[in-house]
C-alpha positions as CSV (number, residue, x, y, z in Angstrom):
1,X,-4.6,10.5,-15.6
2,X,-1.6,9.2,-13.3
3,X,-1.8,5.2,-13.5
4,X,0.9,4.1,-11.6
5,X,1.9,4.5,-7.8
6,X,5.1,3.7,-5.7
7,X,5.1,1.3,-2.9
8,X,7.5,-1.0,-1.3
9,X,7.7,-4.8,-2.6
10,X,8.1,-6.6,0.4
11,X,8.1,-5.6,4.9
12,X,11.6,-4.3,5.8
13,X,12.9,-3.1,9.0
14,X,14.8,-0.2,10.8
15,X,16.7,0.5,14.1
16,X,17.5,3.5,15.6
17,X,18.4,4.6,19.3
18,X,18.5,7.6,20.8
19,X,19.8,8.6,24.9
20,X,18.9,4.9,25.8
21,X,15.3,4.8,24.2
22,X,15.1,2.2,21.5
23,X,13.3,2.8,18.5
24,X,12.4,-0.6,16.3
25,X,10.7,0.5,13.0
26,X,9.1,-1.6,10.2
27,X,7.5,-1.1,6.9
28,X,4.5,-3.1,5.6
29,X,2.9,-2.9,2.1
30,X,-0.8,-3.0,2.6
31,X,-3.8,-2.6,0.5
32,X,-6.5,-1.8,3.1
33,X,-7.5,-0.3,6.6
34,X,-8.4,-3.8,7.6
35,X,-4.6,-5.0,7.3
36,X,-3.3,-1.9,8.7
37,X,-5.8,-2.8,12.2
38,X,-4.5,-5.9,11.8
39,X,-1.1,-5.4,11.5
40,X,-0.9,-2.9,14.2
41,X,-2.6,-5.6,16.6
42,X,-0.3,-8.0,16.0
43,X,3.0,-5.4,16.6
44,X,1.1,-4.8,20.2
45,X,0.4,-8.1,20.7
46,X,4.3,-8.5,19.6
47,X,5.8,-5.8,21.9
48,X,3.2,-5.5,24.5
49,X,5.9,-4.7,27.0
50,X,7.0,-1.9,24.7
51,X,5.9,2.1,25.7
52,X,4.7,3.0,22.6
53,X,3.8,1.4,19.3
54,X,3.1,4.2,17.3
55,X,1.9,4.3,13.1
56,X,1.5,5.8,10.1
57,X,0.0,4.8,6.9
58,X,-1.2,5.5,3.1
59,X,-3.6,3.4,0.9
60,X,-5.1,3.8,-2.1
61,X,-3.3,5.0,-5.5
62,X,-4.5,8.4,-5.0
63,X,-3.4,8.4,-1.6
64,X,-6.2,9.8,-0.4
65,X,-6.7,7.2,2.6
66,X,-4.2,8.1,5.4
67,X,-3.9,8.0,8.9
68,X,-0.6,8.8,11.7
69,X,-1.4,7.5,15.4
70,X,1.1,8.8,18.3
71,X,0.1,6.2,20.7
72,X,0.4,8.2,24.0
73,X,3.4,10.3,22.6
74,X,2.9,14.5,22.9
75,X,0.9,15.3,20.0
76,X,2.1,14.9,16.9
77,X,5.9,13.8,17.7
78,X,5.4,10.1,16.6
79,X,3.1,9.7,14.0
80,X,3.0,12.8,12.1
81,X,7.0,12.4,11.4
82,X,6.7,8.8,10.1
83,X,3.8,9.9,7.9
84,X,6.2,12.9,7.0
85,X,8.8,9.8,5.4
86,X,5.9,8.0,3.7
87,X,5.1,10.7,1.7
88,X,8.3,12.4,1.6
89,X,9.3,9.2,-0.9
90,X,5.4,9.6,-2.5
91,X,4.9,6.0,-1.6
92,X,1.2,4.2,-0.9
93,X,-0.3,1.1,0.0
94,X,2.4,1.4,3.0
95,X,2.1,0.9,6.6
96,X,5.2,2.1,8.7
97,X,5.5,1.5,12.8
98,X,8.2,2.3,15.8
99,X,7.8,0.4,18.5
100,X,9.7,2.3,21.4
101,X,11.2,0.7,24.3
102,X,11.8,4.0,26.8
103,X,15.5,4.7,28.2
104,X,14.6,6.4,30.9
105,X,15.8,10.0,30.0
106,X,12.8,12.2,28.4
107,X,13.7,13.3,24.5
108,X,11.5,16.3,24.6
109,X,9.3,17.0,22.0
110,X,12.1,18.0,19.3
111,X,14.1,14.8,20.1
112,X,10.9,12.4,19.2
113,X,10.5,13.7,16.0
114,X,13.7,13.5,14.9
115,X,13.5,9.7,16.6
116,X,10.4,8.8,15.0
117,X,11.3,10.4,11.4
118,X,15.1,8.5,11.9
119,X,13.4,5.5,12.4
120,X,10.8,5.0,9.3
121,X,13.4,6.2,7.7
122,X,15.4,3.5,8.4
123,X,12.8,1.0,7.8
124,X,11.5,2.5,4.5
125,X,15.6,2.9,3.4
126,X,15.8,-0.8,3.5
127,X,12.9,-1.5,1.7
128,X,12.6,-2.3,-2.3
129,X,10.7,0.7,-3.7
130,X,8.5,-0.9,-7.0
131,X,6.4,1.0,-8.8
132,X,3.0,-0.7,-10.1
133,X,0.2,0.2,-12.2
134,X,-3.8,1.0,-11.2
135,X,-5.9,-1.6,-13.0
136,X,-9.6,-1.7,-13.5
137,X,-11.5,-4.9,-13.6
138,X,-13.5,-5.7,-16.8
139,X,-16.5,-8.1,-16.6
140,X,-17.5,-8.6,-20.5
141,X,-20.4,-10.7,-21.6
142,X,-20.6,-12.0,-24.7
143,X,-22.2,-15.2,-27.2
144,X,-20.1,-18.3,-28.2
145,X,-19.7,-16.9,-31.6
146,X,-18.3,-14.1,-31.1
147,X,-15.9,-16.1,-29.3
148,X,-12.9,-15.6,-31.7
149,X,-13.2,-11.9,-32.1
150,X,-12.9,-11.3,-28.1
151,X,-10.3,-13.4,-27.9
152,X,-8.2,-11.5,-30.6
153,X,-9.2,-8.4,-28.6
154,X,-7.8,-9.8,-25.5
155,X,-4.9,-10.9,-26.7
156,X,-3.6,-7.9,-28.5
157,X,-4.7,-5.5,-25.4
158,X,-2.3,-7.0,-23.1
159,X,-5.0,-7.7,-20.4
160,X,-4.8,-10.4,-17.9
161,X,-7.4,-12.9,-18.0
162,X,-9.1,-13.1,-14.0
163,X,-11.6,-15.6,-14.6
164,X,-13.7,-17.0,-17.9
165,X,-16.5,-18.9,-18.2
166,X,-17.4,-20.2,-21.9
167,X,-20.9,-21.9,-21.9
168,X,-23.7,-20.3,-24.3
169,X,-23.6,-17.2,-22.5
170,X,-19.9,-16.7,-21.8
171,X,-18.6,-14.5,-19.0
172,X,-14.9,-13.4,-19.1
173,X,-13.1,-11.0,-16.6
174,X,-10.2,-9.2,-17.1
175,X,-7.7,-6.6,-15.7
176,X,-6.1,-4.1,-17.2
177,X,-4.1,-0.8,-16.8
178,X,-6.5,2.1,-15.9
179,X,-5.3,4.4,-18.8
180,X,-6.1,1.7,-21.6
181,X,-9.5,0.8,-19.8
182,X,-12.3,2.5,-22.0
183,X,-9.6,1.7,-25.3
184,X,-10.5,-2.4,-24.2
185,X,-14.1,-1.1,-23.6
186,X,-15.0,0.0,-27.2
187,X,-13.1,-2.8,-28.8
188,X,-14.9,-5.1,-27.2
189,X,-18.4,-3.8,-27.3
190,X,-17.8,-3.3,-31.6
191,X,-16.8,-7.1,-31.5
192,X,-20.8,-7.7,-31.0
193,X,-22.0,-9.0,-34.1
């Protein structure tokens, strides 16, 4: 079970031009569609007077939510070749757009890919590649006395503490790396008295 992905740690930015057209390109780490709509709104809004804002995009640590928009290009010159870089470098949680400002002189269909790819390549060369980890989200429920032993479970599991709530029903939520999930599990459902 693969519990860690690659992603970029912060938005970076790319240039390229090509006979006159200018190609502006910028990478986004995102963590759902909603941010990616919103995001992409915002570089319209941005660039409104630009001919083509066009996308690509991968969420999820499996990767399996993905998406490449041409915007008006010919069919799969634009998006398809900056979804090409994203998982050429098997990143995720990433948003990459080119905003193009047209020249004046047509690229042909060969020409925008090679724009388009140039360009979230530039972007995503600038950015800091991090790797993180998939977590899962524990929600244990326990009784006041058996206070200490969950608390010796959490911290010898290396889990990070969300939220607790210690009353006489006590309620604590943690997060912890996928792969050692069902290990935190069983150690805390044998800490039951």
């Amino acid at each position: 079970m693969r519990d860690t992905y690659k992603t970029i740690a912060a938005p970076a930015e790319g240039y390229y031009t090509q006979l006159k057209s200018k190609f502006y390109s910028f990478a986004i780490p995102v963590d759902t569609v909603e941010q990616v709509k919103e995001e992409v709104a915002k570089y319209k809004k941005k660039y409104f007077d630009a001919r083509h804002v066009c996308y690509a995009y991968v969420i999820g640590a499996d990767k399996a939510e993905f998406r490449a928009n041409d915007d008006g290009e010919p069919s799969s010159t634009a998006g398809k070749p900056i979804h090409g870089q994203i998982v050429s470098r098997d990143l995720t949680n990433v948003l990459v757009i080119v905003v193009r400002y047209y020249g004046g002189v047509n690229l042909g269909t060969g020409g925008l890919i090679v724009a388009y790819r140039t360009a979230a390549q530039e972007a995503l060369d600038a950015a800091e590649i991090v790797e993180k980890q998939v977590e899962e989200t524990i929600v244990h429920h326990f009784q006041y006395t058996e206070m200490n032993a969950v608390m010796k479970i959490v911290k010898d599991s290396k889990c990070t503490v969300v939220s607790q709530d210690f009353n006489n029903d006590c309620i604590i939520t943690l997060r912890i790396r996928l792969s050692e999930a069902e290990k935190l599990k069983e150690k805390l459902k044998s800490s039951k008295y």
